[in-house]
N, C-alpha and C positions, 0 to 999 in steps of 0.2 A: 899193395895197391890202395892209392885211397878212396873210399868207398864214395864218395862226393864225385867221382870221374863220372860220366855217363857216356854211355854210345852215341853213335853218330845219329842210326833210327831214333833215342829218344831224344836226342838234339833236333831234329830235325819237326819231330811233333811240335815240341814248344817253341820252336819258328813259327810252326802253323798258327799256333795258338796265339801267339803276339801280332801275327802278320793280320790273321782273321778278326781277332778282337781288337783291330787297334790301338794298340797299347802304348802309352808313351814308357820311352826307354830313355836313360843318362847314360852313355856310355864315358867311359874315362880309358883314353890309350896314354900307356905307358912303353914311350922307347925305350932304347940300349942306354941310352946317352940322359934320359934323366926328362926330356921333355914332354910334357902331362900335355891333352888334350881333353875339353870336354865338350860334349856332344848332347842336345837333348831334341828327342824325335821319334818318330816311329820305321819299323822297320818294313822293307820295300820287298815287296811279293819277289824279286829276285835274288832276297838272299836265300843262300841252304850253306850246308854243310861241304858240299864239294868247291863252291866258287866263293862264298865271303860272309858279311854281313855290308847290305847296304844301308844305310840310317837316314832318312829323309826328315827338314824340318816341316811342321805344314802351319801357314799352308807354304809349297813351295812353289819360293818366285824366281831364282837360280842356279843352276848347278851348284854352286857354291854354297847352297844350301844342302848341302847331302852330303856323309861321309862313307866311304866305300873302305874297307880292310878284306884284301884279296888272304884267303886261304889255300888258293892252289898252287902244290910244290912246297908248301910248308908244313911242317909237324905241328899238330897244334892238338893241346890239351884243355877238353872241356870238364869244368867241375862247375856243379849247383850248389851253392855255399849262403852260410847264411853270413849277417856282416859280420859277426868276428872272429870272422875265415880271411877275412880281406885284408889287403897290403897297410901298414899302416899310411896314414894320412889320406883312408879314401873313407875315415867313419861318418865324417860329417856329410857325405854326399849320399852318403848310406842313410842315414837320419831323416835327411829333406826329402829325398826320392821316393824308396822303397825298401820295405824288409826283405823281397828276392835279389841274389847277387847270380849272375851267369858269368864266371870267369875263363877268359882264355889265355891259355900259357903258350906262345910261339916257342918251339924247341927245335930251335933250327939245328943243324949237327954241325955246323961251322963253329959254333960259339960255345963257352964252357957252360958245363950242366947248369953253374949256378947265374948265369947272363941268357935273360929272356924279357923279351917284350911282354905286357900283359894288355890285354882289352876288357875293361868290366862292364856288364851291364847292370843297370839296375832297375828294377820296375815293382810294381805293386799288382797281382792277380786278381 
């Protein structure tokens, strides 16, 4: 097991803590298929652990402003890493942003062990 994984309760404290301190976060999603998203915002008193991460820009002037990644019904692996844990070509976002990485691995059971979406955040505490 790798020791970077953390549970859901301490997943869910450091929601608290990003949500309460308003912290800005970079998120970067990575699909199946290769296409990178980046995101920079704070994160919405409705995200946890059970339903998603919402990411809202501020100040916010339209939905379009806000990324949502649903977690329910999907396998997902949380690890706290530092950046040179991270996928390559996400260092230099790693650099600009923050030295915390929160990464999520989707493991969906459709798809081979080695084909998975990722979500990273990044921020600084």
């Amino acid at each position: 097991m790798n020791k970077n994984i953390i549970s859901s309760d301490d997943l869910n404290l450091l929601f608290g803590k990003l949500i309460s301190d308003n912290i800005l976060v970079t998120s970067s999603f990575t699909s199946l298929t290769g296409f990178r998203l980046q995101f920079t915002g704070v994160l919405d008193k409705k995200t946890s652990v059970e339903l998603g991460i919402l990411i809202r820009k501020l100040p916010l002037a339209t939905e379009s402003d806000s990324l949502m990644v649903p977690f329910l019904d999907r396998n997902v692996e949380f690890s706290y890493c530092d950046p040179r844990e991270i996928p390559l070509g996400q260092e230099e976002t790693a650099n600009k942003v923050g030295d915390t990485v929160l990464m999520m691995r989707f493991l969906d059971s459709d798809r081979p062990s080695d084909a998975y979406e990722t979500l990273i955040l990044f921020f600084k505490l």
